[in-house]
C-alpha positions in Angstrom: 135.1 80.7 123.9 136.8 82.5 120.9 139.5 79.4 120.4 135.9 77.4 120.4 135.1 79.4 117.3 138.8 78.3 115.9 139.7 82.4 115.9 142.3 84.0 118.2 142.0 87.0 120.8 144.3 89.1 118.2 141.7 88.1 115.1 139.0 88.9 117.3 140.5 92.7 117.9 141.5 93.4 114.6 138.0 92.2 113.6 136.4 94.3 116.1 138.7 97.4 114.8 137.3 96.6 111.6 133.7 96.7 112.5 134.1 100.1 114.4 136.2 101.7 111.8 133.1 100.8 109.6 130.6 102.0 111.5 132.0 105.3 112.7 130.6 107.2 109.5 127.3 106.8 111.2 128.2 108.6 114.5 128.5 112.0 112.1 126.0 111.0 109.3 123.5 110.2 111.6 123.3 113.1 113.4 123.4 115.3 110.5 121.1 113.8 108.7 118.3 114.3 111.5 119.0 117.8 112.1 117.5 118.4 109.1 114.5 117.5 110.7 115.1 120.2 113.7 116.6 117.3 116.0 119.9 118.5 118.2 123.1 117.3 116.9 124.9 116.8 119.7 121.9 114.5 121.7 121.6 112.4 118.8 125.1 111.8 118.0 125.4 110.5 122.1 122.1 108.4 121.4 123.7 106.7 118.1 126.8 106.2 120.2 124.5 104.9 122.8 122.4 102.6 120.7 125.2 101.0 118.6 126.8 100.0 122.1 124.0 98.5 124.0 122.7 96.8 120.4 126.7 95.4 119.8 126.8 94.4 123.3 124.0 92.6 123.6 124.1 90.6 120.5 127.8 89.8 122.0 127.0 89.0 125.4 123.3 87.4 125.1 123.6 85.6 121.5 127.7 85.3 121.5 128.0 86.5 118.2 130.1 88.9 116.5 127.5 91.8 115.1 127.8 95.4 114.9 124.5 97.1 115.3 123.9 100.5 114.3 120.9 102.5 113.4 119.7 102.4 109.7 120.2 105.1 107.9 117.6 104.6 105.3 114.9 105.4 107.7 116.7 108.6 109.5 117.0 110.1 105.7 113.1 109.1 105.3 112.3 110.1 108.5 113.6 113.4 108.1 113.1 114.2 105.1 110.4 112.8 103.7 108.2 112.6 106.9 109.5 115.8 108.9 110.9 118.6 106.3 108.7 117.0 103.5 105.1 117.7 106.0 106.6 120.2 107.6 106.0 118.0 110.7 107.7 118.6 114.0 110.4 115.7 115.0 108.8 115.2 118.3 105.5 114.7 116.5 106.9 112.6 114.1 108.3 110.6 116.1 105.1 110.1 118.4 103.8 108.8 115.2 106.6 106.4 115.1 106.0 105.1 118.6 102.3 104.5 117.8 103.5 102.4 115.0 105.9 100.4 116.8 103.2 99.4 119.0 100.9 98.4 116.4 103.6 96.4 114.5 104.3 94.5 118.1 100.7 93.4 118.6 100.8 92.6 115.0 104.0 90.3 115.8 102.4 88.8 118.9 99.3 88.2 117.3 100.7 86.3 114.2 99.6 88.9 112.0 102.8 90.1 110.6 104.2 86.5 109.8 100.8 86.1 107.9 101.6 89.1 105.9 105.2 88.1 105.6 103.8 85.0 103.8 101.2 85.9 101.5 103.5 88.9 100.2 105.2 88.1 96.4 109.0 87.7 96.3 109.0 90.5 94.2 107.1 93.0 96.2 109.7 92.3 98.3 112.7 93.4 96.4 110.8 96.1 94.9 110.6 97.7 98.3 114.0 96.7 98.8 115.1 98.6 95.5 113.3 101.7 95.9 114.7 102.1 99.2 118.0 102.0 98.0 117.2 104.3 95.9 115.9 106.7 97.6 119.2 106.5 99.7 121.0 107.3 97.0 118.7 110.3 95.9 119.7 111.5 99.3 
């Protein structure tokens, strides 16, 4: 399937050396950045290991596409600090909060709701939110 592509096995390795050397930053950033927030290093540098794997995988496998997926590090720094250490909130609360919301936001999704939303929102509400998150990772 890679000749179907018109790419070689030996593009395809170098490409996929590529990707990991790029993504590697996050198997030490990550985890530093949420001990801040009282989390164990060592649990969540195996479970951004972890994630990165099965995400990669299966966007190779199912959807035969050449991704890298990795968690985002603009929501670890928010999470962290500006949720845990900012409220002095415990992770584990914090992040029973964020499993609440992930349900909401999937019966939003299944209900339509979301795409609604997605719609009547201005272009430039959109890049504002995209802007001040940059931001804030680079006040970080």
């Amino acid at each position: 399937r890679v000749t179907e592509r018109g790419s070689t096995l030996g593009t395809e390795v170098r490409a996929g050396t590529v990707t990991f050397m790029t993504m590697a930053y996050i198997l030490l950033v990550n985890p530093t950045i949420l001990k801040g927030a009282g989390m164990p290093f060592r649990s969540v540098a195996s479970s951004t290991a972890l994630s990165a794997i099965v995400g990669s995988t299966f966007v190779g496998v199912v959807a035969n596409l050449p991704f890298g997926l990795g968690p985002g590090m603009g929501l670890n720094a928010y999470f962290a600090y500006g949720v845990c250490v900012a409220n002095g909130m415990t992770y584990d609360v914090a992040l029973t909060a964020v499993l609440i919301e992930g349900i909401v936001f999937a019966l939003l999704t299944i209900c339509g709701a979301s795409t609604f939303i997605q719609k009547i929102m201005p272009h430039n509400l959109k890049h504002a939110i995209t802007v001040g998150i940059g931001l804030f990772q680079a006040f970080i």
